[in-house]
N, C-alpha and C positions, 0 to 999 in steps of 0.2 A: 237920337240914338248915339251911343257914344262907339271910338273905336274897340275896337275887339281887346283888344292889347292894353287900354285903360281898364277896360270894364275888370278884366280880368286881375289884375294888379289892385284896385279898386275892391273886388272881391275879399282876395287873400289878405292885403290891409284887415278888413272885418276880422277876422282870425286871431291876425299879428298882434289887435290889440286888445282882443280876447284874453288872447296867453300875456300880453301885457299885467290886466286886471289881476291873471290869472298868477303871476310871480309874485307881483306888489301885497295879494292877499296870504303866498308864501310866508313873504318878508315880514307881513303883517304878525302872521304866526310865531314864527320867531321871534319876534320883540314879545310877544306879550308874554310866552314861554320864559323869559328872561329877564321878567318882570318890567320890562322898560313900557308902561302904557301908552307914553305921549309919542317913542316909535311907532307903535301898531297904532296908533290911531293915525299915525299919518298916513301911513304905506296902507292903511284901512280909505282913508279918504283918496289917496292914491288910486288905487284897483276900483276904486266908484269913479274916476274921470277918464281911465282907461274904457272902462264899459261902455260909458259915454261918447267916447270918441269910436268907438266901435258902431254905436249906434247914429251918431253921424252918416258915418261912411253908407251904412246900409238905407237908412234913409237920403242919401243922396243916389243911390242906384236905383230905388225904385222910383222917386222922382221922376229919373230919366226914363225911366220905361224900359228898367235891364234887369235882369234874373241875378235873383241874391243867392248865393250860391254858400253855405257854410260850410267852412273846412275842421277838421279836428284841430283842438286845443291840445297841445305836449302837456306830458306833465315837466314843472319846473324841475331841471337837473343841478341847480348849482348849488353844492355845500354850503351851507353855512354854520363856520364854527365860531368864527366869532361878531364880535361888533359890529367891525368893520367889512366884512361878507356881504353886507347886502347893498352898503353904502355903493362900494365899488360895481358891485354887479349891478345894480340899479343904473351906472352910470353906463358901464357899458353897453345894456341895454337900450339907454335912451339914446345914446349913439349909433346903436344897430338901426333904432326907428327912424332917426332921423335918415339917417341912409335909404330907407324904404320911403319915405314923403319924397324926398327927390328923385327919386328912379322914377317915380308914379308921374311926377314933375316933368319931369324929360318927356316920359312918354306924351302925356299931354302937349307940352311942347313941340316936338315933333309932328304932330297933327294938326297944329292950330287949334286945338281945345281949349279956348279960352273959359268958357266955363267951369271947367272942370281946373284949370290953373288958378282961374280965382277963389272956389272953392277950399283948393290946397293952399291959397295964401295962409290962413288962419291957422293951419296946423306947421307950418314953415313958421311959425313968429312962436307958435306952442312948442316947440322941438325947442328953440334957444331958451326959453323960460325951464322944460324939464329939464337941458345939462346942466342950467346953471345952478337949478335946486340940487341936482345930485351931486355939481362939484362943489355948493357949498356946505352940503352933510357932510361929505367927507372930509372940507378944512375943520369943520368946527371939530368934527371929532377928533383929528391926528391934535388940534389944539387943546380941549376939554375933555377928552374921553378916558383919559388916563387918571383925571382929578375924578372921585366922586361926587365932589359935590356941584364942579363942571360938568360932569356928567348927568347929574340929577336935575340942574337948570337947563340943559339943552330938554331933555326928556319934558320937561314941563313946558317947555316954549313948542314941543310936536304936539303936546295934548290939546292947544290952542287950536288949532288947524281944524277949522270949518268945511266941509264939502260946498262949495258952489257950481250951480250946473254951467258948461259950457257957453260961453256969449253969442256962439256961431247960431246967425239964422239961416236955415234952411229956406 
């Protein structure tokens, strides 16, 4: 049985990375509106590793023998007028999450929940992999995005981007 104050936190995560999925398939939208395919396919395969990490979370609650509890998804508020809109947002966001893997951290910490700390190791090592994707869309673009045919080569280097599922065993 895990503490009250994990489980919970633990929960709302499921959500958090719901509306994750849930911006990324935003973003997705936008790029393809905007003819850029090889962004919406990324921010496409993006919003499928959020879902995932969502499903993680929840399959590690009922593991423990704790009540899943689903909260409502937002709809995504943030404008996007241009390019560079989602890049940034995307980043901030992945700065908001990581802020929530550590808080969830702490609390585990505080109880001696070591299971539940090794658990979150693997999303603590994912967090440094998502800023560094979002800080590096945002160099290439302030670098290429103004050239079209830099532009057109980034785009076809996102349409690469394969979905693979999570390594994390439960």
């Amino acid at each position: 049985m895990l503490n009250a104050k994990v489980s919970k936190l633990l929960n709302e995560q499921i959500t958090k990375e719901l509306y994750s999925a849930y911006i990324y398939l935003d973003f997705s939208v936008f790029y393809e509106a905007q003819g850029l395919d090889g962004y919406a396919n990324w921010y496409m395969v993006q919003a499928q590793e959020e879902r995932d990490h969502a499903m993680l979370f929840l399959k590690y609650l009922q593991q423990n023998g704790e009540e899943v509890n689903l909260g409502m998804i937002d709809k995504p508020d943030k404008p996007l007028l241009s390019l560079m809109d989602p890049l940034k947002a995307g980043l901030d966001h992945e700065q908001y999450v990581t802020g929530l893997i550590n808080d969830i951290y702490a609390a585990a910490y505080d109880v001696k929940d070591f299971r539940t700390m090794q658990f979150l190791d693997w999303f603590v090592k994912e967090q440094l992999e998502e800023e560094k994707n979002a800080e590096d869309m945002i160099k290439k673009m302030e670098l290429f995005g103004n050239d079209s045919k830099g532009l057109y080569s980034l785009d076809a280097e996102y349409a690469a981007r394969m979905y693979a599922a999570p390594s994390l065993v439960l």
